[in-house]
MISEPA-702288 format. One record per residue (C-alpha): residue in one letter; x, y, z. Coordinates in steps of 0.02 Angstrom, whole numbers. Layout:
+------+--------+--------+--------+
: type :     c1 :     c2 :     c3 :
+------+--------+--------+--------+
:    A :      X :      Y :      Z :
...
+------+--------+--------+--------+
***
This chain:
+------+--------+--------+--------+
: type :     c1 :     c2 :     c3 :
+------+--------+--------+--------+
:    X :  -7420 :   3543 :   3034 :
:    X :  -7580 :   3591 :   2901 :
:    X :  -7740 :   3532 :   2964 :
:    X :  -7925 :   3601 :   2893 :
:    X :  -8060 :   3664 :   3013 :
:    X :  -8216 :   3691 :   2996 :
:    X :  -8287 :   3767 :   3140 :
:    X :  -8233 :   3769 :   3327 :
:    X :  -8372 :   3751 :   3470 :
:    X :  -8336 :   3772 :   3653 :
:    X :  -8407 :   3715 :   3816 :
:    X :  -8387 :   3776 :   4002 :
:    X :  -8423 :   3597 :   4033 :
:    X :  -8249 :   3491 :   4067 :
:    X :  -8357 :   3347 :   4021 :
:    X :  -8382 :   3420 :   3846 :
:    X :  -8589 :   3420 :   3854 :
:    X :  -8691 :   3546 :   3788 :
:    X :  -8755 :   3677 :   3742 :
:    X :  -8597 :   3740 :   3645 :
:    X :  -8553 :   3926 :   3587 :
:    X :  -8502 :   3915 :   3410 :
:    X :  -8346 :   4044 :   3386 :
:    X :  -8331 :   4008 :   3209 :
:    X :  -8386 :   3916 :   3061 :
:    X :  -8282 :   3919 :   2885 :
:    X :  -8366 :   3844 :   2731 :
:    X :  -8281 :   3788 :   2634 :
:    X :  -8161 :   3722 :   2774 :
:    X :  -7989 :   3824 :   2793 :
:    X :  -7846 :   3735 :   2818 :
:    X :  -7705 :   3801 :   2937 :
:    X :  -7520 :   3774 :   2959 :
:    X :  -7528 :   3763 :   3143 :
:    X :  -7320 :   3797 :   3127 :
:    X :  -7365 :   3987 :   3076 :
:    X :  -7428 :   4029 :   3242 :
:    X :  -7605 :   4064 :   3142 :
:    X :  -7767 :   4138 :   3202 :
:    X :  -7875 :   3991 :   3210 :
:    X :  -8037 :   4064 :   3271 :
:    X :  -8116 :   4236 :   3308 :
:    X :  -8266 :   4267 :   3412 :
:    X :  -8325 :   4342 :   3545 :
:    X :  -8404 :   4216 :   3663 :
:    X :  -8488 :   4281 :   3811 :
:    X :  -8357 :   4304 :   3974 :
:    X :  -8339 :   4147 :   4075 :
:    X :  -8209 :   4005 :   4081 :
:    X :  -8227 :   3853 :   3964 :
:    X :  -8155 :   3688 :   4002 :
:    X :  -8167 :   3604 :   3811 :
:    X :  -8135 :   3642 :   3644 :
:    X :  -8213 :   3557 :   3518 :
:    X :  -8159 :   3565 :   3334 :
:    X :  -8236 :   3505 :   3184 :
:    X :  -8109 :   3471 :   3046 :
:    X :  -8048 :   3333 :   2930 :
:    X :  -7946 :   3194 :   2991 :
:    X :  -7783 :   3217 :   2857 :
:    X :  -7652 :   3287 :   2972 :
:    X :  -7501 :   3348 :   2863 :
:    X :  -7324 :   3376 :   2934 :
:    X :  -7147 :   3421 :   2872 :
:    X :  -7025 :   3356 :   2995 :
:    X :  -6871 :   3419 :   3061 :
:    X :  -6709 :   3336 :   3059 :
:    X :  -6717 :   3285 :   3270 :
:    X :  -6880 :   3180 :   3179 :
:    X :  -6756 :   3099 :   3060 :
:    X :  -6636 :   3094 :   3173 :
:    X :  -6759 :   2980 :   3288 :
:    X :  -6849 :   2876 :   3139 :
:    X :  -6724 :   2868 :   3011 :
:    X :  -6842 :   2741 :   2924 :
:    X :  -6992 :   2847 :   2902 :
:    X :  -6948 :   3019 :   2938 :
:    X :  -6868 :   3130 :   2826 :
:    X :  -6841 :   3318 :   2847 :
:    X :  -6913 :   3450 :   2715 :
:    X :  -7038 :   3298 :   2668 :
:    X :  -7220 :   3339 :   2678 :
:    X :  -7340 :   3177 :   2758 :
:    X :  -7509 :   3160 :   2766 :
:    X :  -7580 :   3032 :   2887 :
:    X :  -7755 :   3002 :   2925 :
:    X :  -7801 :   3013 :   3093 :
:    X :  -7964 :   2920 :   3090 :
:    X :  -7953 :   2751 :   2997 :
:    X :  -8076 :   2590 :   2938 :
:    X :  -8096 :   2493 :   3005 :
:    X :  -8105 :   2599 :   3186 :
:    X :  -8303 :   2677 :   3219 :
:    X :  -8290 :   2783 :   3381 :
:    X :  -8270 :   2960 :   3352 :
:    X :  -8417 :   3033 :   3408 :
:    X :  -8499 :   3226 :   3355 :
:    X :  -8556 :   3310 :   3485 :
:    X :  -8736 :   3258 :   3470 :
:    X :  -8667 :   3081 :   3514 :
:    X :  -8678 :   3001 :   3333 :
:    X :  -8540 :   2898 :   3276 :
:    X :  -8455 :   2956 :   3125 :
:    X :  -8392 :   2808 :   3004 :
:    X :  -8241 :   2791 :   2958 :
:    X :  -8125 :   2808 :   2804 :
:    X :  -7983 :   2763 :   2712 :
:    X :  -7813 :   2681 :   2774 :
:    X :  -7632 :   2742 :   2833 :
:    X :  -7586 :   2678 :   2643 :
:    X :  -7736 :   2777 :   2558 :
:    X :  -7790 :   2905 :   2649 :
:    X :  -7971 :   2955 :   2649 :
:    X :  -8049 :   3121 :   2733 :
:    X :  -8161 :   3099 :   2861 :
:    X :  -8256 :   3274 :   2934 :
:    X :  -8239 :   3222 :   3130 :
:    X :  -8239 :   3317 :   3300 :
:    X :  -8099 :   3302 :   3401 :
:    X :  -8102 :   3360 :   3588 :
:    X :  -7977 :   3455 :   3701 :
:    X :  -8049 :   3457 :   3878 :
:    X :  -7961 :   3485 :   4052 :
:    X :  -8040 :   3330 :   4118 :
:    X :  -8039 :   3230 :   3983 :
:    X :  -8085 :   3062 :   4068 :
:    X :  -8250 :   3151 :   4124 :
:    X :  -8297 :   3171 :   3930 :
:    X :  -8260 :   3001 :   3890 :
:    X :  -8372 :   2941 :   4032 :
:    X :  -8524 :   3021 :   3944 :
:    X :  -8626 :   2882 :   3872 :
:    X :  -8633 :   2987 :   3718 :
:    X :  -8473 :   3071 :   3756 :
:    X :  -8324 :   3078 :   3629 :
:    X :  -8207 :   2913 :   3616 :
:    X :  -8029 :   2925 :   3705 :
:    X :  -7961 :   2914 :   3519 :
:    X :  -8022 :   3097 :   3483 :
:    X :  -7986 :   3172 :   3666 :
:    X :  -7842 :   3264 :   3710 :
:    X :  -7787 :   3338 :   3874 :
:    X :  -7809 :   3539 :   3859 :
:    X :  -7682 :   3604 :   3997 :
:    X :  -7774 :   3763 :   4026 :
:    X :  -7955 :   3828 :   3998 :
:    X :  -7988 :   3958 :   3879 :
:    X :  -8058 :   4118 :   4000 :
:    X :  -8135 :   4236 :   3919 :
:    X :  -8084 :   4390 :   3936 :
:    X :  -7918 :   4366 :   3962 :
:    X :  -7823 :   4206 :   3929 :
:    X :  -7888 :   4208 :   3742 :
:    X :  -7706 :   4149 :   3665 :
:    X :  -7701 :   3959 :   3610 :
:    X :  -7559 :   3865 :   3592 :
:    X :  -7493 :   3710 :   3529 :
:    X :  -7297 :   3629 :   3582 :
:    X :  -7293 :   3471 :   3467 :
:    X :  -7095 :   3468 :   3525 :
:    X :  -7032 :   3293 :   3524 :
:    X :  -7229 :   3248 :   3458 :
:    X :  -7168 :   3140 :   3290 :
:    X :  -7158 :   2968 :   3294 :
:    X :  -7127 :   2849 :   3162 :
:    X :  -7175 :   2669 :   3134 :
:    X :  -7273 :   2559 :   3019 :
:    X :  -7446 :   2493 :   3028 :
:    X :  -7518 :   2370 :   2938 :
:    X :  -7338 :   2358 :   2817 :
:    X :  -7368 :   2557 :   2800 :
:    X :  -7215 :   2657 :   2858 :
:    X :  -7283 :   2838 :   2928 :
:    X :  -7227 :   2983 :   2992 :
:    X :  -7342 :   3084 :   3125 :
:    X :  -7348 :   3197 :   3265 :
:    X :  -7448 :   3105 :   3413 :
:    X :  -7431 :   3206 :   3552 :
:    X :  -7409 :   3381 :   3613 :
:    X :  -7483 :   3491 :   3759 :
:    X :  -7618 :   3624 :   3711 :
:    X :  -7688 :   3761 :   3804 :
:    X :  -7716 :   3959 :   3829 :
:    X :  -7625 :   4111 :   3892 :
+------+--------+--------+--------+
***
């Protein structure tokens, strides 16, 4: 899984509000193959316990899947092949940065198109969607564990069983769409 980041801002806020410590910025972005067990960020944010991640990065998601993924969608999956899907897709308009703005959208599942978006990782992630200017349940993901700093400083990602397969719109695509994501 190869995704580029640009910067990664947390909040002690489960809601996702402000104000946000930036940990990192990359500029050009950097794009990461999530699979390598990478270092995404380094920082050192002040001590405390924050409830939501937020990272800025573009919407192309690229995977390789493994032959369980073939083995489940025959059809659009094959192993060893590398896919790019993009996450955030015209004619959709609610991803949100964090100032509240909406960020238009780009491109198609047939031509992909990439969009620099926010997406959110929050323990409560039902209390950032409630914000009025809050981030849209399309780019909010549960985050299983807060990041506490020090100590549980070790992020993690289990995308196991995470690819599906399908078409939309008479496009055939391969994509993971769900994992769990936390610290240790």
């Amino acid at each position: 899984m190869k995704l580029r980041f640009y910067s990664l801002r947390i909040s002690q806020n489960a809601d996702c509000s402000g104000p946000y410590t930036v940990v990192q910025t990359f500029d050009p972005a950097r794009e990461v193959n999530l699979f390598d067990n990478p270092t995404l960020f380094e920082g050192t944010p002040a001590a405390g316990t924050y409830q939501c991640l937020i990272f800025e990065a573009d919407d192309l998601l690229k995977i390789v899947p493994d032959v369980a993924a073939q083995t489940a969608f025959p059809l659009y999956c094959r192993a060893g092949t590398e896919y790019t899907t993009d996450l955030y897709r015209a004619p959709d308009n609610d991803f949100r940065r964090p100032d509240g703005s909406v960020i238009p959208a780009a491109g198609t599942r047939a031509e992909p198109v990439a969009n620099r978006v926010f997406f959110y990782a929050s323990t409560d992630p039902a209390a950032a969607n409630a914000r009025s200017d809050g981030p849209s349940p399309n780019q909010t993901v549960l985050l299983s564990s807060p990041l506490v700093v020090p100590g549980q400083t070790t992020f993690y990602l289990d995308a196991t069983n995470g690819v599906l397969g399908g078409v939309d719109n008479g496009t055939g695509f391969c994509v993971v769409e769900d994992g769990v994501m936390g610290f240790r």
